[in-house]
C-alpha positions, 0 to 999 in steps of 0.5 A: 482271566487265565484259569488256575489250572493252566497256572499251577503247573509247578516243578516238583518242588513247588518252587517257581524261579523268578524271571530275569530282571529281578535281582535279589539279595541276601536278608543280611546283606548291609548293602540292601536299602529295603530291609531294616537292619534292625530285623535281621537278628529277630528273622535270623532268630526265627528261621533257626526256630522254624528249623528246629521244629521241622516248620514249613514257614512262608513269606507271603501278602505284602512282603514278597511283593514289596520286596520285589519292588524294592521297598522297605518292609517293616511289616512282615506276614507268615504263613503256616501250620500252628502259626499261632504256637510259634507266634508266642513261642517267638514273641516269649523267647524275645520277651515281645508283645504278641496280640491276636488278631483274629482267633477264629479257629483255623484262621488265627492270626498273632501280631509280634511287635519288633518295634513301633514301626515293625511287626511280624504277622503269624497268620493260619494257613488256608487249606493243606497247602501253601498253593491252596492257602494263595488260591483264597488270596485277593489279587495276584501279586498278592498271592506269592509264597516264598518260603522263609529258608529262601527269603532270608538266603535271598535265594530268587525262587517264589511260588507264584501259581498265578503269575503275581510277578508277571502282573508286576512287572506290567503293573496290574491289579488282577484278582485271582478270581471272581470268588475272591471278591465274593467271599469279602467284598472289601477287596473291590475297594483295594483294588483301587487302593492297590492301584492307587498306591502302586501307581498300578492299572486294574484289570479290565476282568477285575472291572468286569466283576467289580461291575458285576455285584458292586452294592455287595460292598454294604456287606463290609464293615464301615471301619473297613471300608472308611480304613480302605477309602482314607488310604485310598485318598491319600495318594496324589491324583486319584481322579481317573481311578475315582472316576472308574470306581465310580464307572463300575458302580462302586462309588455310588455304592459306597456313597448313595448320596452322590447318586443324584449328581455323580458328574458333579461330583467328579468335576469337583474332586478333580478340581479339588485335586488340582487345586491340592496340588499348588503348593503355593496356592494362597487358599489350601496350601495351609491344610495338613496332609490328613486334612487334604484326605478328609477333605478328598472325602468332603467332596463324596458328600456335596452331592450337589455341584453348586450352592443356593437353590439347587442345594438341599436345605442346610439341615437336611443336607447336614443330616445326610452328611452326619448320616454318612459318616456314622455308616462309615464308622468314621472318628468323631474328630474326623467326622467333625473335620468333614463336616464343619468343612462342608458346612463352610462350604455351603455358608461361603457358596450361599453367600457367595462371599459377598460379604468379603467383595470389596466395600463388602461387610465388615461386621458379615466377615467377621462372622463367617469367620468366628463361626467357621473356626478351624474348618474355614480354610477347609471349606473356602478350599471345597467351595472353591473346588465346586465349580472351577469355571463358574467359582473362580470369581469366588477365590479374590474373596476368599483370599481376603476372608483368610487375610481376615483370619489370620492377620486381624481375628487370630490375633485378636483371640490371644488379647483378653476380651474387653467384658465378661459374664461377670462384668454384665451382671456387676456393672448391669445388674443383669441376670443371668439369660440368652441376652448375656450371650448376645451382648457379649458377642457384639461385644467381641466382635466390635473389639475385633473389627476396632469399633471397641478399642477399650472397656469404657467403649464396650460399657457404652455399647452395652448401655445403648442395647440396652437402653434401646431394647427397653424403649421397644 
């Protein structure tokens, strides 16, 4: 890594000029797509405040770098000198909601909300200089400063002591140094997250430090890291940066359980990947862009590339899954997505969808089916993605199962049920017990599959069960 000392070399004025090829413009001109109109009058709003009060006011994190990159900012960071003073002195001249963020003293941050879709962040400035604060920054080109007078002139002048701009243009993700990972562990996890989402490489000397301690990661809190990982996740063809996080020892950190088969793992998250990809794909295709992410995270937890003996017992492996989510602090709903998914998943790979083969079980389909619910397509799509060579014979009946689902069994559910609760015990004389639960289900069952077209049909069945419950 190039030393701080050779990079903070500054003009007097502590300015850097941008290199050619960066083109800016002015924050008011109408012709810029990477501003939102509608922030101009609240920026313009606030550099007159800042001036006012002789306020050395700085752009910084995200913002100069989407901004060089041409994207749209809607959420803005500032540093200074007493930022949470001019927070709320702007936030009560506009009559806007300001939150605080963080109100450790001498780190206080405050959040003015512009709008749902844009926030302005006020954050304390680290040390007594602006190269100082960009020192205990993470990576490189997130460590500019451009001070406000110039951003809102669209003047090309940056302080970049370490050469965030250069690692910009060659799409790296650089740690400004060692000590940053180190003082917050989370930041080998946005790393990947960087380089996912700017389509950036990451630099080898980061690796090399990520390498180096990555089990400091259980030091971050599992809402962070879950936070990380999902944005992570959420970018298209992740596979060859997983497969490095998993190289540096950071995957396995993160996800002890993956441990045993790691490889197996990576087989399955690429196939899953590929799999996502079709958009035509008669298994997957219906899945929700969250669910695609939630489901990138199921595969983290297989932990074993296959079903049937060489899985854990059912039980014990729910256990691990439910304990891995609870360390991630991840939603209840999520977590339920993930893991009804993974339980499809085991369900379809034990039995191999026998029961959806042709000339296969009816009455088997059914209810894999009901007892899948809303996580079937999910876990037939995990299943699938287990072992492409060696579970393609899988995908004929897992298209049938969902055949099943949507053609016969979602629209039996919007037809009322053929006997209730209240029917067993009127008709039956029956109290109230596990058998009510039994009866009905076969009940509902048989009017799925046909067998039980009408309620004198389901009278019948339940006389015979329970005729033939007596006789035994």
């Amino acid at each position: 890594m190039r030393g701080i000392e050779a990079n903070i070399h500054l003009p007097q004025s502590g300015i850097v000029i941008s290199p050619p090829g960066i083109k800016m413009k002015p924050v008011t001109d109408p012709g810029d797509s990477s501003m939102p109109s509608s922030i101009d009058h609240f920026l313009t709003s606030l550099h007159r405040r800042a001036a006012r009060q002789g306020l050395s006011l700085y752009v910084v994190g995200g913002t100069p770098r989407d901004r060089l990159l041409g994207k749209v900012c809607a959420d803005f960071d500032f540093t200074l000198q007493g930022a949470k003073d001019l927070a709320r002195e702007f936030a009560s001249e506009h009559r806007l909601p300001a939150v605080i963020l963080d109100d450790t003293p001498g780190r206080e941050t405050c959040r003015v909300i512009l709008s749902p879709a844009i926030s302005l962040d006020f954050t304390e400035m680290q040390g007594d200089s602006i190269e100082s604060d960009l020192e205990q920054r993470d990576f490189t080109i997130n460590a500019m400063a451009w001070p406000f007078t110039d951003f809102i002139a669209g003047t090309q002048r940056i302080i970049d002591p370490f050469g965030g701009r250069a690692d910009l243009q060659g799409k790296l993700v650089r740690q400004v140094s060692s000590a940053a990972l180190s003082a917050d562990p989370l930041r080998m996890l946005r790393a990947f997250r960087f380089a996912s989402l700017l389509n950036f490489s990451i630099h080898p000397e980061t690796l090399v430090t990520i390498g180096n301690n990555p089990g400091s990661i259980v030091r971050a809190a599992g809402e962070r890291i879950h936070h990380e990982l999902l944005l992570f996740l959420a970018t298209d063809g992740v596979f060859p940066l997983l497969k490095t996080m998993a190289e540096t020892g950071l995957l396995p950190a993160l996800f002890p359980e993956a441990a045993e088969d790691l490889n197996g793992i990576l087989r399955t998250f690429a196939n899953l990947e590929d799999r996502l990809k079709l958009s035509a794909s008669p298994v997957g295709a219906g899945l929700a862009s969250r669910e695609k992410v939630l489901l990138k995270c199921a595969t983290l937890l297989t932990r074993c590339p296959a079903g049937g003996a060489a899985a854990p017992p059912r039980r014990k492996a729910a256990r691990m899954e439910s304990a891995a989510l609870k360390r991630l602090r991840m939603s209840n709903a999520d977590a339920g997505f993930i893991l009804a998914a993974l339980a499809v998943r085991r369900g379809a790979l034990d039995a191999g969808l026998a029961f959806a083969q042709e000339h296969g079980d009816e009455g088997g389909l059914y209810r894999f089916v009901h007892e899948s619910g809303e996580a079937l397509e999910a876990g037939l799509t995990l299943a699938l993605a287990e072992d492409k060579a060696g579970q393609e014979g899988l995908l004929p009946a897992a298209v049938r199962v969902l055949e099943f689902y949507r053609d016969r069994y979602l629209p039996a559910q919007q037809q009322p049920p053929l006997l209730s609760g209240i029917d067993l015990r009127k008709k039956f004389r029956l109290p109230p017990s596990p058998l009510f639960r039994v009866l009905l289900a076969e009940v509902e069952e048989g009017r799925v599959l046909g067998t039980l077209k009408t309620t004198g049909d389901a009278e019948t069945h339940v006389r015979r069960r329970l005729e033939a419950l007596e006789r035994s």
